[in-house]
N, C-alpha and C positions, 0 to 999 in steps of 0.2 A: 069844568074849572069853577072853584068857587068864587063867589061875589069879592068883591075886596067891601073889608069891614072887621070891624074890631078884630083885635085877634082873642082867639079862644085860650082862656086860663088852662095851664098843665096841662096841654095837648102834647106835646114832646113828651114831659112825662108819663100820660098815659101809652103814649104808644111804645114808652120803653126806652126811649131815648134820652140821649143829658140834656134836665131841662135848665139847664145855668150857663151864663158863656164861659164860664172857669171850666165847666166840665165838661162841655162840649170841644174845648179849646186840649184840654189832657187827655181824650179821647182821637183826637187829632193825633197829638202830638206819639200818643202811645204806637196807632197805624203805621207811623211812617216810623219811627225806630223797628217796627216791625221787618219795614219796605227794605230798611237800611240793611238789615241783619238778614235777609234773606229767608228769615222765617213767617212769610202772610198768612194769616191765618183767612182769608178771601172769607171773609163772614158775607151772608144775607147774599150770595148769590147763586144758591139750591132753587129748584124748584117749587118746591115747597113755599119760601118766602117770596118769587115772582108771584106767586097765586094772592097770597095774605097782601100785596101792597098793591093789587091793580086795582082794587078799589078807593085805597085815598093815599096822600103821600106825607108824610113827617118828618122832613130830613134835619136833620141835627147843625148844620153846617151850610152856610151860603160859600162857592168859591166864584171870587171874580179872577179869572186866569188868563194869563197869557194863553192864545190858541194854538202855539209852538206844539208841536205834534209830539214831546216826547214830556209833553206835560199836562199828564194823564190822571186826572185829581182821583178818582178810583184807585188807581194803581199806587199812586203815590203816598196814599191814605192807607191803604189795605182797606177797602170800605166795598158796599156794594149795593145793588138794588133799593133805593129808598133813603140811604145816608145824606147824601149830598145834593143839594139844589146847584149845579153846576151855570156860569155865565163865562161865554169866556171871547174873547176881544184880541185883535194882534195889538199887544202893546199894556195887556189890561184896560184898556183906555176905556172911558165910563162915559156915557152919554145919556138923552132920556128914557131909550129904550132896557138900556143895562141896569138905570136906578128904579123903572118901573120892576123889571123884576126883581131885582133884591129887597125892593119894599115889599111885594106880594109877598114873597118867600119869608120875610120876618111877621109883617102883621095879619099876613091870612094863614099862613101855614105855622105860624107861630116859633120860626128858627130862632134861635138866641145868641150865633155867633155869622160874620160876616169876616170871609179871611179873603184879600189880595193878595195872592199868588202869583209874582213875577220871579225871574228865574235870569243867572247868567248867563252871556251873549247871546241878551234879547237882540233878535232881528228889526224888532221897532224901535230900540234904543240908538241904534248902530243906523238906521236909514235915516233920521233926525238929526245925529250928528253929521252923518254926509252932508244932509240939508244945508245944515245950517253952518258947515268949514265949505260949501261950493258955493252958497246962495241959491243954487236951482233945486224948487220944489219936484217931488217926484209926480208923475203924470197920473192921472184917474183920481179917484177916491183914496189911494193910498195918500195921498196929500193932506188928506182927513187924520189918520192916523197919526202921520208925522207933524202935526199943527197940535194933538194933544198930548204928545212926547214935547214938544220944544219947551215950556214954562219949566221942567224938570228941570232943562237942560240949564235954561237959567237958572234956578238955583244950584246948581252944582255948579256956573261958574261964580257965583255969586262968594259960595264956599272955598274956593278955590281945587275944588275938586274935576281931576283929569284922567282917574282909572273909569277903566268902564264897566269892570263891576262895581266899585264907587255910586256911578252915577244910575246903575239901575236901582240900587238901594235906595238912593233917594226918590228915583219915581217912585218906586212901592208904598213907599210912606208918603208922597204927594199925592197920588192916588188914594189913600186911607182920607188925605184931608176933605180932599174933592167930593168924596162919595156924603161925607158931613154936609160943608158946606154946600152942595147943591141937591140936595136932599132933608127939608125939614123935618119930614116924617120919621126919617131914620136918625134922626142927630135926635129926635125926641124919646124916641125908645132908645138910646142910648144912654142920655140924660136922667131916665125913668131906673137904670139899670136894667131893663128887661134883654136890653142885645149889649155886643160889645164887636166893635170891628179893630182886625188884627193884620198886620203886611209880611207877611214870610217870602221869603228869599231861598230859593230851591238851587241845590247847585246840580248840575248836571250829572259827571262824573260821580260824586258822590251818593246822592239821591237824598242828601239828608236838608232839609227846611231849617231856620231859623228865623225867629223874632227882629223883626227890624224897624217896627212901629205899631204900637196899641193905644186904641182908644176904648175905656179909659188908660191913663199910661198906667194903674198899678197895677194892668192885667199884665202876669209875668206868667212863665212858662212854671204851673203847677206840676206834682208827684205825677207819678205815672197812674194811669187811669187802672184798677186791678183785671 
């Protein structure tokens, strides 16, 4: 593992990957119309490229995801061996351990896009609300969980908002804030333009992602990647 330190100039690029978060971010986007359509093209997971990446890693894409079992940021991506620096959390929920790795991943490995990946009838959105319409926290460290869901929870009452996919949209995007504000490192490579962090919203049934918070906000969903 390497040192943490500066990140190395056109390293994404050199290894062939999008080194821009617009482009990183249409490469994304292109995978999962892939996923949607039923035609994956399962790139970079031959034998051949497991050999070329077990000596260093480059991935294009940080994902902070729900650990929900059917959200499978590979699968969902069309992506493979080396694309994605995966993190993933019941609830996406970000702590120090979660912001240490997505720093590592942008200034060591030099990734240029950070995407929050939550998804309809989140399990952590739904035990949070239990929470907090019974008053009894839930028992072990799950209580952990449902205590970085509940500030959501307030601004979606705050919104007057009551649906529950409603309200996971808005973690996704309170989660984009979080990962800023308690992360200087990363709100700096932000700042710099060198990353950009993005909240997509996965629906189940469908399989198809959408846009539901970007920083910067004029990061909008580009052409499709060729």
């Amino acid at each position: 593992m390497n040192k943490l330190g500066p990140r190395p100039i056109g390293r994404a690029a050199a290894a062939g990957f999008p080194p821009t978060p617009e482009q990183a971010f249409a490469e994304l986007l292109a995978g999962n119309r892939r996923f949607v359509a039923g035609t994956p093209h399962h790139p970079n997971q031959d034998a051949d490229h497991r050999a070329a990446v077990a000596e260093g890693q480059h991935p294009f894409a940080v994902i902070v995801g729900c650990s929900d079992s059917r959200l499978a940021a590979e699968i969902i991506f069309d992506r493979g061996l080396g694309d994605l620096f995966v993190v993933r959390t019941a609830g996406h929920t970000v702590g120090p351990e979660v912001l240490g790795s997505v720093e590592y991943a942008v200034t060591v490995l030099g990734t240029p896009l950070v995407v929050v990946l939550g998804h309809d009838s989140c399990g952590a959105v739904q035990a949070a609300r239990a929470a907090a319409s019974t008053g009894v926290a839930p028992a072990g460290h799950l209580r952990a969980v449902v205590d970085a869901v509940l500030p959501s929870l307030g601004l979606a009452a705050e919104r007057g908002v009551e649906d529950p996919d409603e309200i996971v949209d808005i973690h996704i995007a309170h989660t984009v804030e979080a990962i800023l504000a308690n992360s200087s490192v990363l709100a700096a490579e932000v700042a710099d333009g060198r990353c950009a962090v993005v909240g997509l919203s996965y629906r189940l049934s469908a399989g198809e992602t959408r846009a539901v918070a970007a920083v910067p906000v004029g990061l909008t969903e580009p052409p499709a990647a060729a």
